[in-house]
N, C-alpha and C positions, 0 to 999 in steps of 0.2 A: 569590387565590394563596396557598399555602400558603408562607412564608418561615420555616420552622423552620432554626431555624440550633446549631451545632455546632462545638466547636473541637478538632481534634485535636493530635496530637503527630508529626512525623517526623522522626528526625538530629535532634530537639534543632530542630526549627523549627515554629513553631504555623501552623495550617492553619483560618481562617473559613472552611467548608462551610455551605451553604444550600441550602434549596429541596431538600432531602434524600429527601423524599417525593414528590417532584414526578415526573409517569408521561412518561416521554418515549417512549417506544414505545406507545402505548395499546391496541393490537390484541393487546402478549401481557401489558401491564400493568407494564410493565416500568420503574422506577424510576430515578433519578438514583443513589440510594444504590448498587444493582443496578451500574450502570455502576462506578461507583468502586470497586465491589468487585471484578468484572472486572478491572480495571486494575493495582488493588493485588494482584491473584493472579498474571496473566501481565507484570505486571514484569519479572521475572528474564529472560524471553525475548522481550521488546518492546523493551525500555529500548538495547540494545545498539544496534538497526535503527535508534534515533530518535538516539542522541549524537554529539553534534556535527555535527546539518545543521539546517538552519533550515528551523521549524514552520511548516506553513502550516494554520492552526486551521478545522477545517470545525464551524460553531456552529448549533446547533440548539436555541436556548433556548427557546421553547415545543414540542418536542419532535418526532418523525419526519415528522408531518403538517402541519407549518407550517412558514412561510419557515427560510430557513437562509443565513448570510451565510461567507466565505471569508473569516481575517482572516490575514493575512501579516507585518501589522508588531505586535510585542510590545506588549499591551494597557499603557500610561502608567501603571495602578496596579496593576503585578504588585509582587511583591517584590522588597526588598533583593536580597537573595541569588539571585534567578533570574537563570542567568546569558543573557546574548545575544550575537548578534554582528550584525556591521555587511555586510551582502551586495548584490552591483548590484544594480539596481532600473533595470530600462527604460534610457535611454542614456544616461545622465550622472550618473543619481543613487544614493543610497546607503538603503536601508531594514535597519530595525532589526529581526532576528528573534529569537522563542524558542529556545533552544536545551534540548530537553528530554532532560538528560543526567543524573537524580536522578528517584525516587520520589515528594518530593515537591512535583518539580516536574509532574510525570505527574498526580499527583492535583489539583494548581492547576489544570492547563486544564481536566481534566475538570470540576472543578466548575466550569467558565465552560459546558458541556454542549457540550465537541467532540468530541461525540462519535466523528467520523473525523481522524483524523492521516494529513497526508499530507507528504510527504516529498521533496526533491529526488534527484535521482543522484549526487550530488555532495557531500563536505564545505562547511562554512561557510567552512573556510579556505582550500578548493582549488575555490571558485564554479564556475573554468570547465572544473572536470577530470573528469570524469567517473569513479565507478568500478564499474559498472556500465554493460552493455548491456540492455531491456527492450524484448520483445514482447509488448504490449498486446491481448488476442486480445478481440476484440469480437462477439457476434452479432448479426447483423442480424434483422430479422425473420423468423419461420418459420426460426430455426437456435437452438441453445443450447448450453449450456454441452459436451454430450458432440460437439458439430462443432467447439467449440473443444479440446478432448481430441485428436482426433483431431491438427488442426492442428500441437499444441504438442507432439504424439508424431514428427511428419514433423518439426519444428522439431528436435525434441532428435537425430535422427539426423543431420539436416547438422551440426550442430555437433559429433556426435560426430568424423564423418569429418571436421571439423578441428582434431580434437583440444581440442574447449573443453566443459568444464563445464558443466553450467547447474542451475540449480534453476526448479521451479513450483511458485506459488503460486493459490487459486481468487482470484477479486477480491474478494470476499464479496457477490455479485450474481451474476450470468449468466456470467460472463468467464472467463478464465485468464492468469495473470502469467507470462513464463518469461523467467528473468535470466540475464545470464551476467555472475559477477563477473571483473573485471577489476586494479582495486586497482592497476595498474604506474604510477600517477602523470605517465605521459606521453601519455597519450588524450586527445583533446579530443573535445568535442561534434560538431565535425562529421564524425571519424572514425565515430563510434558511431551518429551517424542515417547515414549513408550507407550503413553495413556492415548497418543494420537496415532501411533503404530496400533494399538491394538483396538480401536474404534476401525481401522482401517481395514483392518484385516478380514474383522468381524463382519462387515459390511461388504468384503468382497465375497465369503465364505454363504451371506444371505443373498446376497442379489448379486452373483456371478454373469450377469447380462449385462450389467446396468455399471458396472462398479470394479475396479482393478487397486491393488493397493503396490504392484510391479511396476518398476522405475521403468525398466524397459521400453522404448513408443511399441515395439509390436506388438505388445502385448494390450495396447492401449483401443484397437479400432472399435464403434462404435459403444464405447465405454466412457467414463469420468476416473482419471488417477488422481488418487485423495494424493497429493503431496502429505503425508506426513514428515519427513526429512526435514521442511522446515523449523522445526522445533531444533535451532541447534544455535548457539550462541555465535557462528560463525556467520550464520542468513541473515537476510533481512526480507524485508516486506513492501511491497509498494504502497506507501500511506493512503489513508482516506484523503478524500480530497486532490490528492496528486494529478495532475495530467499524464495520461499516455502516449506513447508515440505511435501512431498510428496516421490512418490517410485524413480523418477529421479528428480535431481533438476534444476527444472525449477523457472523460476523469474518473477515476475509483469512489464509486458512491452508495454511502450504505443505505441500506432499504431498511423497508419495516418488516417482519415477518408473512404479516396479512396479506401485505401488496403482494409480496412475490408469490406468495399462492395465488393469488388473483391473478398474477400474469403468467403463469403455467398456466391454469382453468382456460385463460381466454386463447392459448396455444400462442403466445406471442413475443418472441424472440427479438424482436426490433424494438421494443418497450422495457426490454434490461439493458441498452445500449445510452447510454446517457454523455450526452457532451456537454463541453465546459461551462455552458448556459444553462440549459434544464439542472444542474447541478447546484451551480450559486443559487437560479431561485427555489428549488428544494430545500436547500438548505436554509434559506432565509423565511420559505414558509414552514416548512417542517423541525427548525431547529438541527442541532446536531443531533442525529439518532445515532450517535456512535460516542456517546459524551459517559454513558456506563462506565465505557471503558477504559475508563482514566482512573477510578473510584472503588466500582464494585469491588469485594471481597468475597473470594469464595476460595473453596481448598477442593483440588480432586480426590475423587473416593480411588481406593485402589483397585485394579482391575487383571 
């Protein structure tokens, strides 16, 4: 094992980086340093999506093709300075999280190689409040990402006709994210699964071809399963901007509505697949198109 190690500087706080050279993607060759670099570039428009909710670290320390563990509670020898907070945990208890709301905090987990950040709905300080609604659009076998297209385009017109917002994001795998920020501090969780239960359902009950809202995989074959379940103060989500683990690394990137109609029209499924490049420079030419979702306020109608 290569343990070359490195100490940098961020805000005036030192940073032990190791295992620098270390290929954690090995099918595009793709480096830990790589990674960090990644990270340290789309900052400025990750950093926002990750402050203040509690981390949940997805680790991949011998790198995409070996095991990988979920770590939820703040690793005992972070630093001083990293800050956390104290959030439920199961029924009674209390678990201590990351809270990655600083750069070089960003670069400490990376170099722990989590590679994906995943995220609640929720702040750390408002656990059970939701601010945020997400439709998890999933393919099943023999369906992919442009039936999830499809889906998340029927999705965004019911919500227009109720007047709410939304934004989409790809998963950075097969998928499509579509959120509708919320922000009004008085949602709970079971508002937000029921309101996305029953977009769900409704959806499988119009386009039974196209559309499952059954956790089941059988039930899933050339179909989209709306994850509604996520809506629980217990999940979380794979952040905007995140890397994935997969054979190249590509990253969770939100689109513009328009585009992605555009890329269903042109039948082209290799044009939702975005890696960690095409991603920074979107984001650096297109700004955050997911930066609503920090802000907006909106309240669900009842359904």
């Amino acid at each position: 094992m290569n343990t070359n190690k490195t100490t940098i500087k961020i805000n005036n706080r030192d940073l032990a980086l190791s295992n620098l050279d270390k290929v954690l993607y090995p099918a595009a060759n793709f480096t830990k340093s790589q990674i960090l670099k990644y990270y340290s570039s789309i900052a400025p428009y990750i950093l926002p999506h990750l402050k203040g909710r509690a981390m949940t670290l997805k680790r991949y320390p011998n790198g995409v093709n070996e095991d990988y563990f979920f770590e939820k509670r703040c690793p005992a020898h972070r630093p001083g300075w990293l800050e956390t907070a104290d959030i439920p945990y199961g029924t009674s208890k209390q678990l201590n999280a990351c809270l990655v709301n600083n750069l070089e905090t960003l670069v400490w987990v990376e170099n722990l190689a989590s590679i994906e950040l995943h995220v609640p709905l929720c702040s750390a300080k408002t656990p059970l409040t939701p601010d945020s609604v997400v439709f998890d659009l999933d393919p099943g076998e023999n369906a992919g990402v442009l039936e999830c297209a499809k889906v998340a385009l029927i999705i965004k017109g019911l919500l227009d006709n109720m007047k709410l917002w939304s934004a989409v994001k790809t998963s950075g795998k097969k998928g499509l994210h579509v959120y509708v920020p919320l922000n009004s501090g008085k949602t709970t969780f079971d508002d937000t699964k029921n309101f996305s239960r029953a977009i769900a359902g409704s959806m499988q009950n119009n386009y039974p071809g196209l559309v499952t809202s059954i956790m089941a995989k059988t039930s899933r074959d050339k179909k989209v399963f709306i994850n509604w379940s996520q809506n629980d103060a217990s999940k979380t989500m794979v952040a905007a901007y995140s890397l994935r683990a997969a054979d190249k690394p590509m990253a969770s990137t939100p689109l513009g509505w328009k585009e992605l109609k555009a890329f269903l029209k042109k039948n082209d499924p290799a044009g939702l697949q975005f890696t960690y490049s095409q991603t920074l420079t979107r984001a650096k030419k297109n700004g955050d198109l997911f930066s609503a979702m920090l802000d907006k306020k909106q309240r669900l109608p009842y359904l």
